[in-house]
N, C-alpha and C positions, 0 to 999 in steps of 0.2 A: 633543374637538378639540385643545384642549389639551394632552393625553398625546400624544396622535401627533405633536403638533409639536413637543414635547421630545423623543423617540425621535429622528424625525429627526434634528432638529438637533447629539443625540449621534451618530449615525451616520457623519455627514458630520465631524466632530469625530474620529474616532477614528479612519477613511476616512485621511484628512488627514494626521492626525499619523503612522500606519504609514509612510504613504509618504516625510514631511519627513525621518523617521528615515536613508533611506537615498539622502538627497540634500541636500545641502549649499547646494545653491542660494537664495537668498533674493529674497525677492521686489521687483521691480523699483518694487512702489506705495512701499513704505518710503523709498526715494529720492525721492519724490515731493517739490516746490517748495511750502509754502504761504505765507499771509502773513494770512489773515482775522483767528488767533486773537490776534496783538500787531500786526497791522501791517506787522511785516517780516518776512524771508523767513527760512524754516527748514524743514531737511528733516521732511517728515512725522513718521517716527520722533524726531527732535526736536524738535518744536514745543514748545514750554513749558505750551500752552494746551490742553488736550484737541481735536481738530482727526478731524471726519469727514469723506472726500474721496470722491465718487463718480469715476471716472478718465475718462479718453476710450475706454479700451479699454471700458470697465464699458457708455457711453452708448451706444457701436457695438453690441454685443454686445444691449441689451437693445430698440435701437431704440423707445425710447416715442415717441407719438405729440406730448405736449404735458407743461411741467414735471410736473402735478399726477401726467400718469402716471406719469412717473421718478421721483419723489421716494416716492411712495406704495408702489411697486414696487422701489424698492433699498435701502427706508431705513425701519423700521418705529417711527422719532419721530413719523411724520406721517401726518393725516388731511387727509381734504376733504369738507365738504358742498358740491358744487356749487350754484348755480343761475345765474340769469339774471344779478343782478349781480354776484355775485365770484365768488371760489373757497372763501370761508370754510376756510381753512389754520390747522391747530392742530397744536401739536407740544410734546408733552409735558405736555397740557393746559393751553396758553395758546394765545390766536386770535391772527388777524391781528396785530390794532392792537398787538399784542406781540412780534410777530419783523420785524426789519429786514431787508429783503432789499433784495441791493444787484446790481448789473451791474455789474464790475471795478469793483468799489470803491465804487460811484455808487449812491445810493439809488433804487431805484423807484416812480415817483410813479404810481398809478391811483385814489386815493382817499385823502382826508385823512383818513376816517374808519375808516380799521386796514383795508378789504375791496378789497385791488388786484387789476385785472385782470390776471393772470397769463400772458393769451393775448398779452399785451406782447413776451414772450420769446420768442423763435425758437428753439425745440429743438433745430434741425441746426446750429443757430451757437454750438454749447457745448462747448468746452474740457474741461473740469469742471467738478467743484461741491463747494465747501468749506462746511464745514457746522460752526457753534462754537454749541454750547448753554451755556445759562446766561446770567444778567446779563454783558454788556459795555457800558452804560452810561459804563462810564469810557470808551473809545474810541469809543462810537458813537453814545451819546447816545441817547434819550428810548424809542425803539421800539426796545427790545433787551432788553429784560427778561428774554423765554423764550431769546430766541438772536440768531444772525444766519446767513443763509442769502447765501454770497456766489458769483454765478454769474460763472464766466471764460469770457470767449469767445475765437473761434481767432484767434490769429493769425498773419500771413500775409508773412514776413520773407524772403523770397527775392525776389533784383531779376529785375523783369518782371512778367508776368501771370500771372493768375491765375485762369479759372474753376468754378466750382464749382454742379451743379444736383442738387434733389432732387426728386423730384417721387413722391407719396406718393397711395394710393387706398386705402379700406377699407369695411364695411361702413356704410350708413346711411348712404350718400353724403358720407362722408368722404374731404374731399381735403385734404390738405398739399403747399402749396410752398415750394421754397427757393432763391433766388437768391444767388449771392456773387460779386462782380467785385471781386479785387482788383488794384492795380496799383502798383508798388512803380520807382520810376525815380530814382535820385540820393538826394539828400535828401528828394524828395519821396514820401508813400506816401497811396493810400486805399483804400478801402474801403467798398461799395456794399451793400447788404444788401435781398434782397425776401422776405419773406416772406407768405403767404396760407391761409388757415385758413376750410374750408367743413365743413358736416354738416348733413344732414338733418333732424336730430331723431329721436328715438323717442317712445314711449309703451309704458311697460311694465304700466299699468293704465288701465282708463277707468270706476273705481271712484270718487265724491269719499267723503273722510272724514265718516259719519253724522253727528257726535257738532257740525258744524259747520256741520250745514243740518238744516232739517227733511224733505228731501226725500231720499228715499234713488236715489242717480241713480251710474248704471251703465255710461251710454255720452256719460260727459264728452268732450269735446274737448281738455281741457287734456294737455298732453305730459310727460314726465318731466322729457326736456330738449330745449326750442325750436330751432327750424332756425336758423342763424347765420351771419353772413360775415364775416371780417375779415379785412384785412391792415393789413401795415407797410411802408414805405419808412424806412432810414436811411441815414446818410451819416457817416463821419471821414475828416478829413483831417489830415495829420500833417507836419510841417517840422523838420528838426533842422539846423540853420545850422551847429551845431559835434556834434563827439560828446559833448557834455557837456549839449547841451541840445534839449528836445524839445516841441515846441508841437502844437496840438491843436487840432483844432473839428468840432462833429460836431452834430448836429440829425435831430430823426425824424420823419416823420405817419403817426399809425395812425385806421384807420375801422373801427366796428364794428358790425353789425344785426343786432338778433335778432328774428324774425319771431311773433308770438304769436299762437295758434288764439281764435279767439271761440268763448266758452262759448257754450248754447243752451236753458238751463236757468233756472226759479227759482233762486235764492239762489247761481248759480252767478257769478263773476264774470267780465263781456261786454266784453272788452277789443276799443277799440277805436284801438290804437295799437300801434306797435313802438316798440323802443331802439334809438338810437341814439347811439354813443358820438365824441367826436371827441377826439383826442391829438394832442399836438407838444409836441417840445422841442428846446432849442438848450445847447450845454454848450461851452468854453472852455477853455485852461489850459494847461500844461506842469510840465515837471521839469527841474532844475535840479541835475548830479549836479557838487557841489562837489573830490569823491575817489572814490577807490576803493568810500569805505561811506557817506560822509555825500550827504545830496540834502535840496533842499528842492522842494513842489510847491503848484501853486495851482491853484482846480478852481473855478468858476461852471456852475451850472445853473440853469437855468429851466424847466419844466413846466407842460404844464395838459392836465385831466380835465374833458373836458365832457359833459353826460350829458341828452341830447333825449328828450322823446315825437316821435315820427312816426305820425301821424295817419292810421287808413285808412277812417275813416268818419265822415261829420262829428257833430262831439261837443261838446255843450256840457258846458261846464267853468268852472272857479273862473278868476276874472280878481283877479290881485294887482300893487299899484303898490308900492314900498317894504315889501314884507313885509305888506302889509294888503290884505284880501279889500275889494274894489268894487263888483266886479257879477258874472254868469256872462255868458260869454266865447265865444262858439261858433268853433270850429276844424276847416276841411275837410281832406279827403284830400290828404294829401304835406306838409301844413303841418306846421311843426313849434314846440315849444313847450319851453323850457327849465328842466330840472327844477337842475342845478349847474353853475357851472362852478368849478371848484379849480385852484389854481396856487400852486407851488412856485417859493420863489427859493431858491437856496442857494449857497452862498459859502463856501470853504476854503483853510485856509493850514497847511501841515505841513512839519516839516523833522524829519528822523532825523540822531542823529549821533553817531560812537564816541567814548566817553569814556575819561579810564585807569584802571585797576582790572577790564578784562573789561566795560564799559557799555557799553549803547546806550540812548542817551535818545530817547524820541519828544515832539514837542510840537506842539501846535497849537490854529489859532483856527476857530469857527465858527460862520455866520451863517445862521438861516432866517427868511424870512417866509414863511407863510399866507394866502392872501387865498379866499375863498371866496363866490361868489353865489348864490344860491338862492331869487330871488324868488317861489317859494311855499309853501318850506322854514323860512325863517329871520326873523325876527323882524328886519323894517327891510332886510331883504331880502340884508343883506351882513355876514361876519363876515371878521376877522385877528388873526392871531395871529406874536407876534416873540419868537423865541428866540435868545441869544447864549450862546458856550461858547468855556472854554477846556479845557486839557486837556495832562495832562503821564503821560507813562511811561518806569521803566527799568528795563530787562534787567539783570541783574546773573548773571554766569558765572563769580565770580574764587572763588566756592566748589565749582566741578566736584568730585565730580558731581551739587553739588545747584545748581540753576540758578532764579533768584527773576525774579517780573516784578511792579512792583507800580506802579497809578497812580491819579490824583483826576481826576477832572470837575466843574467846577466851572460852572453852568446857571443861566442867570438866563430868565424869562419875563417879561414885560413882567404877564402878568394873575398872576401865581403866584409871583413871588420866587426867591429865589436857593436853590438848594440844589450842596453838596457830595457829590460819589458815589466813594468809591475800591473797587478791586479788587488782591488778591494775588492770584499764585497760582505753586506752586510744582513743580519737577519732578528726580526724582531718576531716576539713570542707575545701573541694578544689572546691569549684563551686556547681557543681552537684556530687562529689565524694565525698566519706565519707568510709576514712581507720580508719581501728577498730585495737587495739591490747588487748587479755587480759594474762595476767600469774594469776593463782591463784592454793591454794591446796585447797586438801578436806581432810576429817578425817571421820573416820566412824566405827563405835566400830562395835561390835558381838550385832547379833537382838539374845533373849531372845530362840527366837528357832535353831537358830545353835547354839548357847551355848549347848544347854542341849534336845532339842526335838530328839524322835527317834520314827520309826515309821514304818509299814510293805507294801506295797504296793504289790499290787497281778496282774503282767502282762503278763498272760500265763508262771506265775512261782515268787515266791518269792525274791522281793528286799527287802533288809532291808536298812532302810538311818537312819543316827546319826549325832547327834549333836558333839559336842569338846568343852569340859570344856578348852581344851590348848591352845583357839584361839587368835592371838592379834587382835590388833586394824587394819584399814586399811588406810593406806597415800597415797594424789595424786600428783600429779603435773599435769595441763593443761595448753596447751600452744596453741594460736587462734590466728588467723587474720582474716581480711578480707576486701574486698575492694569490695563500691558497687557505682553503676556509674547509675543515672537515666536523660532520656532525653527524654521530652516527654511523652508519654503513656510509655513509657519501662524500667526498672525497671530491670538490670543484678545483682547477686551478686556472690563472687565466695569466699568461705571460709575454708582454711585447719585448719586442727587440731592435736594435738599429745594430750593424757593423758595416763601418766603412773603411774599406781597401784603399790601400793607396799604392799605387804601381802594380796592381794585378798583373797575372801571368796568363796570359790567355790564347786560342789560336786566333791568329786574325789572316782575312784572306787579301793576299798584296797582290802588287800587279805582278805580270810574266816578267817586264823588263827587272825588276827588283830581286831576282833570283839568280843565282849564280849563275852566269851562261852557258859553262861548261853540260851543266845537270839539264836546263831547257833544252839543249840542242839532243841530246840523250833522250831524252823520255821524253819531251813535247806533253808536256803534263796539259789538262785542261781547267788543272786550277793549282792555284801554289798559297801553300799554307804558312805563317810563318810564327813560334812564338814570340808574344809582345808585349808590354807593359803597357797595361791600360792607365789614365790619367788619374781618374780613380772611380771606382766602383762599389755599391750603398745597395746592400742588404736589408731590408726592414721587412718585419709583420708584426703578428699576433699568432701564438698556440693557443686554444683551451681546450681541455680535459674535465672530463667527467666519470667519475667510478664508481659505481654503486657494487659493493661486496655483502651477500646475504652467506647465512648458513649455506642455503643449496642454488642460489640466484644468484647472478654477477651479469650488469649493463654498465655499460659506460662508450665513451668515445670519444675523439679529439678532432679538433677542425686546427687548418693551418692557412694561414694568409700570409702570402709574400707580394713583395715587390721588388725591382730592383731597378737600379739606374749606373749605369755603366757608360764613361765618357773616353773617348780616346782623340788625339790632335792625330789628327791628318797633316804632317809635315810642307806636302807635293801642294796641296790646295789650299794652305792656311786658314782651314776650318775644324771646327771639333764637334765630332762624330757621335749622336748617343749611339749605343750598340746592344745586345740584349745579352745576358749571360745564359748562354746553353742550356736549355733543360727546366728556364722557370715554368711552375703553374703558378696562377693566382689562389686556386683554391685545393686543397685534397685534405679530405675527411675521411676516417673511419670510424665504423661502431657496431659494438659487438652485444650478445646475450647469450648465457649460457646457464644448463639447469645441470646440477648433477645430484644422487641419492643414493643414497647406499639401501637396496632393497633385501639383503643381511650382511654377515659377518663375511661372506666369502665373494660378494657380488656387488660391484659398484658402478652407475651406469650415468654419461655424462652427455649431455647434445650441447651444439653453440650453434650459433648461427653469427657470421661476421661479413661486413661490405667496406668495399673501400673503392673511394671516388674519387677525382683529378679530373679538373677540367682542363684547357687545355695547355699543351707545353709549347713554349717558345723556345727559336732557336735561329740563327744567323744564318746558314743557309739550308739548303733543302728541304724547305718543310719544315712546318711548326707539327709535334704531335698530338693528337687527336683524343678529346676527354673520353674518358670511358668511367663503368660503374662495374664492379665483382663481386659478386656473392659466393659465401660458402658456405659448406653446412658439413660440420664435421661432429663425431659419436665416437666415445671412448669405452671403454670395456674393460674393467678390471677383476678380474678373476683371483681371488684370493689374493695372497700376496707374492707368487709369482707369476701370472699371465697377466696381460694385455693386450689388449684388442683397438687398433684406432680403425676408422675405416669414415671415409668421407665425397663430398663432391666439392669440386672447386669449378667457381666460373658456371652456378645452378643457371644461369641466363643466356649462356654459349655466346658471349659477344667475341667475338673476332677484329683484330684491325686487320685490314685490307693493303695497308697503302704498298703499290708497290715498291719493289725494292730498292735499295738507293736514297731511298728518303725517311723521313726519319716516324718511328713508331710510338702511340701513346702509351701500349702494350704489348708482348710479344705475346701472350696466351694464346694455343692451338684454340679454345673454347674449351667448352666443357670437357672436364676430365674427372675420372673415381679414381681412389687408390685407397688401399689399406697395409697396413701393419701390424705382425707383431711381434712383442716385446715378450724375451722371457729373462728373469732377475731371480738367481741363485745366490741366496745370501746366510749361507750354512758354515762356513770353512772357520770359524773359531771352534766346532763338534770337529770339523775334519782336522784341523792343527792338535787340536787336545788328543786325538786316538792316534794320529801320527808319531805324536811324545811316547804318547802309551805303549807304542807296537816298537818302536825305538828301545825303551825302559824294557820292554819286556824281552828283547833280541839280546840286551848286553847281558841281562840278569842269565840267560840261558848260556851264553856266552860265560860267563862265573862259572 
């Protein structure tokens, strides 16, 4: 699989490059605005930072239905093991609780414990998507270790109205919807956002895993992936009193359920509940542009992640007061009963400003609190945690054409102490070549729930997982290059990496005796989970990327090579352990081609064609998963300037994994599935503001 997908990927390579030969034109993404990998704004081609941008054209053209599928599908750093609570996102062989993902800038709160609901994000309200690997801890603090993942959404700068609707159907009773009302009057502007998220669910086996019942059972009820509903409501509102200054406030609520099959088996597990998720947040702030370059801004948010059983048969259950079991509890149908609720305070103060010598300094203050409940999770029922940071960066350009960025974070935690983290990194201007270097650390304390969460998970037999009050803190070191060479439409980049962990946080599986005995005599678990600090653990590959961007043509695609080595001391045997990190492949690649034409002024018609391959994933226990290859073949349609038409096939090969349940997946794809969309974009309400004046003007004069 492999070989064919280097051919390829030289094919389209050489494709490319004939053609940039006898055209001059360069491609329009190099101009592109970022700001993720320092902060401030620089064109793609010059960012100082190594900087990966998915485009607007790139998200129109690929129409994914949800991030996990764009990310997965235009970007071959990333994995996903879905399921029921998160996304489990790894990129570059680090999980969650190690990439920052942020919304224009803003951190995304779904869980304090590294596994965010990513269904948060409205897919059709995305801009772009900037993408900075490696530690950036000096700028971004604590969850940044492996990268940061920062999503722009649209905005909507023209006076009057604005609406925008998508409305999206596919297989397995897949609906997506999308609402946007914006309205833009004077100083005043806002912006309405609905978003709705349905699927059926499949089952791609009704096999359970042997090796974890004694019952060999064949026609489980449990699903690959559960039938679900969600949506979002949000809201900003915006005020600029002068053009120098711009105020802000915006707030969200998302509801989420996912509906679970009751097993009907021995040893199977007879759930007799749903999830239920409940969100809201309220956020604050403005900018303050002092000049032409300098600004200072201030950002409050507030979050919280609440995460319910919903009861559909009544069930008796553990009853806890203050983190301490009392009695069992019986709980009927619709009742609901609350496993967390997390909330995020966060508080920011930044100001950027040019200095003389070719500087721009950045600096800033920041503040989070943690607060988390979990009265049948956590020990006294409630956990917090308080982190303060400062944080200083500066550009320096007066040695063109070598351009330096170099800055310290400096991170105090209330339970963990202060630590210092700086980052350089440098970028040199050869023509059309542009070499990158970065070193930086990361720091990254214990999330509120490995501290202290514990909790029983039921899969064809009892897991118990635990928190470690003994955990320390986590230290990195990363170390990047990269060298990218554009000529013409073609666009090659080729970028190795090394970061190594130190004290990684990870589950490890301990003995029975080593668990609390109270909890073993209770549930008689068949394995116990507990988090641990690994001794240290070494991230290393290679990315390349290749892009060819024509007038009506566009190939390109990325291969990713990891490795990892991961060590832990075995205390009981005095021997040290290598151990694998969750979720590596060694290889995933994708690559794409797309034609589009405008055959008149009113009709524009686009095909792609994209695959994306992964050999296979490792993982500690149950099964390693399984390489697979995906093809899709997706047609857009645009119909003057307000219709749209997407309509496509995912998974044109219908590959399925099988494995049964219980073990782990290389993909959860039902197989092949069509779905289409469409889009309609009313963008008239500056005619509709002006006759509105007019019928106003004309009401008072009559009124005269």
């Amino acid at each position: 699989m492999m070989k064919k997908l280097t051919v390829g990927l030289l094919a389209l390579c050489v494709a490319a490059s004939v053609e940039a030969q006898s055209d001059i034109w360069r491609s329009d993404s190099l101009q592109e605005v970022v700001v993720t990998g320092t902060g401030t704004q620089h064109l793609l081609k010059d960012a100082p930072v190594q900087t990966e941008v998915i485009s607007r054209q790139q998200l129109q053209q690929y129409a994914g239905k949800s991030i996990e599928d764009i990310l997965s599908g235009l970007s071959a750093s990333f994995d996903f093991s879905e399921n029921d609570m998160s996304s489990r996102l790894q990129m570059n062989g680090l999980g969650n609780s190690y990439i920052l993902i942020l919304i224009d800038g803003r951190r995304l709160h779904g869980d304090n414990g590294g596994e965010n609901d990513l269904s948060l994000i409205d897919p059709h309200n995305i801009e772009k998507i900037e993408i900075v690997k490696g530690a950036s801890s000096a700028l971004y603090g604590s969850d940044a270790i492996a990268g940061v993942i920062n999503i722009i959404t649209k905005k909507h700068r023209e006076q009057g109205m604005m609406l925008e609707n998508t409305t999206r159907f596919g297989s397995y009773g897949d609906i997506r919807q999308h609402v946007g009302i914006a309205l833009n009057y004077g100083k005043f502007s806002s912006y309405t956002n609905f978003q709705l998220q349905h699927s059926d669910g499949w089952q791609n086996t009704s096999e359970e895993a042997r090796q974890q019942t004694e019952y060999h059972i064949t026609d489980s009820r449990n699903k690959t992936v559960n039938r679900h509903t969600n949506w979002q409501v949000a809201e900003r509102l915006t005020y600029k009193p002068t053009t120098n200054i711009e105020l802000y406030a915006g707030g969200s609520i998302y509801w989420k359920r996912i509906y679970r099959p009751c097993g009907h088996h021995p040893g199977v597990d007879v759930k007799t509940w749903d999830l239920q998720y409940n969100n809201a947040s309220l956020s604050a702030g403005g900018k303050w542009k002092l000049n032409d370059t300098d600004f200072i801004t201030i950002d409050a948010d507030w979050k919280k992640h609440a995460y319910n059983y919903v009861f559909t048969d009544t069930t008796l259950t553990d009853g806890y007061v203050n983190g301490r079991f009392t009695n069992y509890f019986p709980y009927f149908p619709d009742q609901k009963e609350l496993q967390s609720d997390q909330r995020l305070t966060n508080v920011s103060l930044k100001g950027v400003f040019r200095l003389p010598y070719e500087q721009q300094l950045s600096t800033g203050l920041e503040y989070r609190y943690d607060w988390l409940k979990a009265p049948m999770r956590v020990a006294g029922g409630k956990a917090t945690d308080n982190t303060e940071a400062i944080y200083v960066q500066d550009e320096f350009a007066l040695l063109n054409p070598l351009f330096l960025t170099a800055g310290l974070r400096l991170t105090h935690n209330d339970g963990f102490g202060t630590k210092l983290t700086p980052k350089i990194s440098a970028m040199l201007k050869l023509g059309d070549i542009r070499l990158r270097a970065t070193w930086s650390q990361g720091y990254k304390t214990p999330t509120p729930k490995e501290l202290h969460y514990q909790y029983v998970k039921n899969m064809n037999g009892v897991y118990l997982y635990l928190g470690n009050n003994n955990l320390k803190s986590q230290h990195s070191n990363y170390f990047g290059v990269s060298a990218e060479y554009t000529i013409g439409h073609l666009t090659l980049t080729l970028a190795p990496y090394y970061n190594n962990v130190n004290d990684m946080i990870t589950l490890v599986t301990i003995p029975t005796k080593d668990a609390p005995s109270e909890l073993i005599s209770k549930y008689d678990p068949i394995r116990v989970r507990q988090y641990q600090n690994m001794e240290d653990a070494k991230t290393y590959g290679i990315d390349f990327t290749a892009r060819y961007q024509g007038k009506h043509f566009t190939a390109g695609g990325s291969y990713s090579y990891l490795d990892t080595k991961a060590n832990m001391y075995d205390s009981e045997n005095d021997v040290m352990h290598s151990v694998t990190i969750d979720g590596m492949a060694h290889h995933k690649a994708n690559v794409y081609a797309t034609w589009n034409h405008a055959f008149s002024k009113s009709y524009t018609f686009g095909i792609g064609i994209y695959g994306r391959l992964s050999s296979k994933r490792y993982y500690q226990i149950d099964g390693d998963g399984k390489g697979y290859q995906l093809w899709r073949l997706s047609t857009n349609h645009q119909i003057g300037r307000i219709w749209r038409i997407d309509a496509g096939i995912d998974n044109i090969l219908n590959y399925v994994d099988r494995t049964p349940h219980g073990l782990h997946l290389g993909t959860t794809t039902p197989g092949r599935t069509v779905y289409a969309s469409l889009t309609i974009k009313i963008n008239k309400g500056k005619k509709l503001i002006n006759n509105f004046k007019s019928n106003l003007n004309s009401n008072n004069n009559e009124q005269d």
